[in-house]
N, C-alpha and C positions, 0 to 999 in steps of 0.2 A: 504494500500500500504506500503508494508517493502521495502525498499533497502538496500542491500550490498554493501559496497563499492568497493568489488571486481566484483561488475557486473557493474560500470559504466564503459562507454566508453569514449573515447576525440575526437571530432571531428572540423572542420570548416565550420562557417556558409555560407551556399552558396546565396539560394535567398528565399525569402515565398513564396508560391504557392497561399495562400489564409490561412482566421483567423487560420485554423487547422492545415493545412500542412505547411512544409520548405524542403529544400533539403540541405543537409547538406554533407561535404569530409568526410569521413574516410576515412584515407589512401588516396589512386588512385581512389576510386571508391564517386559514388557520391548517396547517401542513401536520399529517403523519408521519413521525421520523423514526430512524432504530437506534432504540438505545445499546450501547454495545458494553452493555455491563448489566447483569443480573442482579446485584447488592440492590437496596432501597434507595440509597441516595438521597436519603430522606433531608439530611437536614444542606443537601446542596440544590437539588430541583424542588424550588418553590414556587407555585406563579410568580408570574412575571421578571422571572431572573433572568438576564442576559443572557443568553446562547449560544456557540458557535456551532455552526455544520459544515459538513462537505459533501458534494455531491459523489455518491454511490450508487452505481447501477447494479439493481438485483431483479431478477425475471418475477413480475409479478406481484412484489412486495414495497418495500419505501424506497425513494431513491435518493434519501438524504442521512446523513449519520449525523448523530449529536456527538460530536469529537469532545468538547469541553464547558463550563459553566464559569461566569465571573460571577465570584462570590467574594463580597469583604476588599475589594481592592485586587484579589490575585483570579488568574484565567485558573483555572484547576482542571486539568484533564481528566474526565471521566471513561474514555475508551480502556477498558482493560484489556485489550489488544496491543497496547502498544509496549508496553514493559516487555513482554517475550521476544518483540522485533527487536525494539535496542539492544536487548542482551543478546539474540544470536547473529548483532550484527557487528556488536562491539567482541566478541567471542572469535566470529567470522576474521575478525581484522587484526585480534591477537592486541586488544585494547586493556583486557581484562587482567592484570598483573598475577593474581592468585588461580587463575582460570588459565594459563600460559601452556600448550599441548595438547588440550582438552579438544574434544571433539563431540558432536552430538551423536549419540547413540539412541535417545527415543525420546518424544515428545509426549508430553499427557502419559505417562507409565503409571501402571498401578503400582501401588506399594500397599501391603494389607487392604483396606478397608477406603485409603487416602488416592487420588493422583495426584503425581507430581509435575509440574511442570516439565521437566528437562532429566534425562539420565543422561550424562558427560562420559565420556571414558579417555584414556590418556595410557596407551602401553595396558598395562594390567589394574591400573587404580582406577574406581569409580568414584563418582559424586551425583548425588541428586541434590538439584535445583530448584527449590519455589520461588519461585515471587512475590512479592504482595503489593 
């Protein structure tokens, strides 16, 4: 996922429909977006908070993503997508000092009962990785 900053949008948060959807203002009109985070986000999407989106095409579904919320002065990113790109991008590029030979070995892996983001492997040593 690339964005341009010339493709976000501004909009106001209206209500959430459910974990995925929100209905959001632009402008006069009032737009279904996907929210890309499950949590409640309760005490960051309130009416009428500031919004930003980006335009996402999905077959059939919203074609806009609520990327993050200005709340209190600061933008706050609410895509929980985006944490696993930085890490396997900053991993990818050999960014990550205590991460240095590691390699992804599996994405979403069970562990007991839990999944984990990321299983690393490096020669014979492993590491799982969450995120939060």
């Amino acid at each position: 996922m690339s964005i341009s900053w010339k493709e976000l949008l501004i909009g106001r948060f209206r209500k959430r429909v459910n974990r995925f959807k929100a209905e959001v203002y632009i402008g006069n009109r009032v737009e279904e977006v996907y929210v890309p985070n499950p949590s409640s986000l309760e005490g960051l999407l309130t009416s009428g908070t500031p919004v930003y989106l980006v335009p996402f095409s999905r077959k059939g579904k919203t074609n806009l993503d609520l990327l993050a919320v200005y709340v209190k002065g600061k933008l706050v990113s609410i895509d929980s997508r985006i944490p696993n790109m930085l890490f396997k991008k900053a991993l990818a590029k050999g960014r990550l000092k205590d991460f240095m030979g590691f390699k992804i070995e599996g994405e979403n892996v069970k562990l007991g009962n839990s999944v984990i983001d990321f299983l690393l492997r490096r020669k014979e040593e492993y590491a799982y990785v969450e995120l939060l």
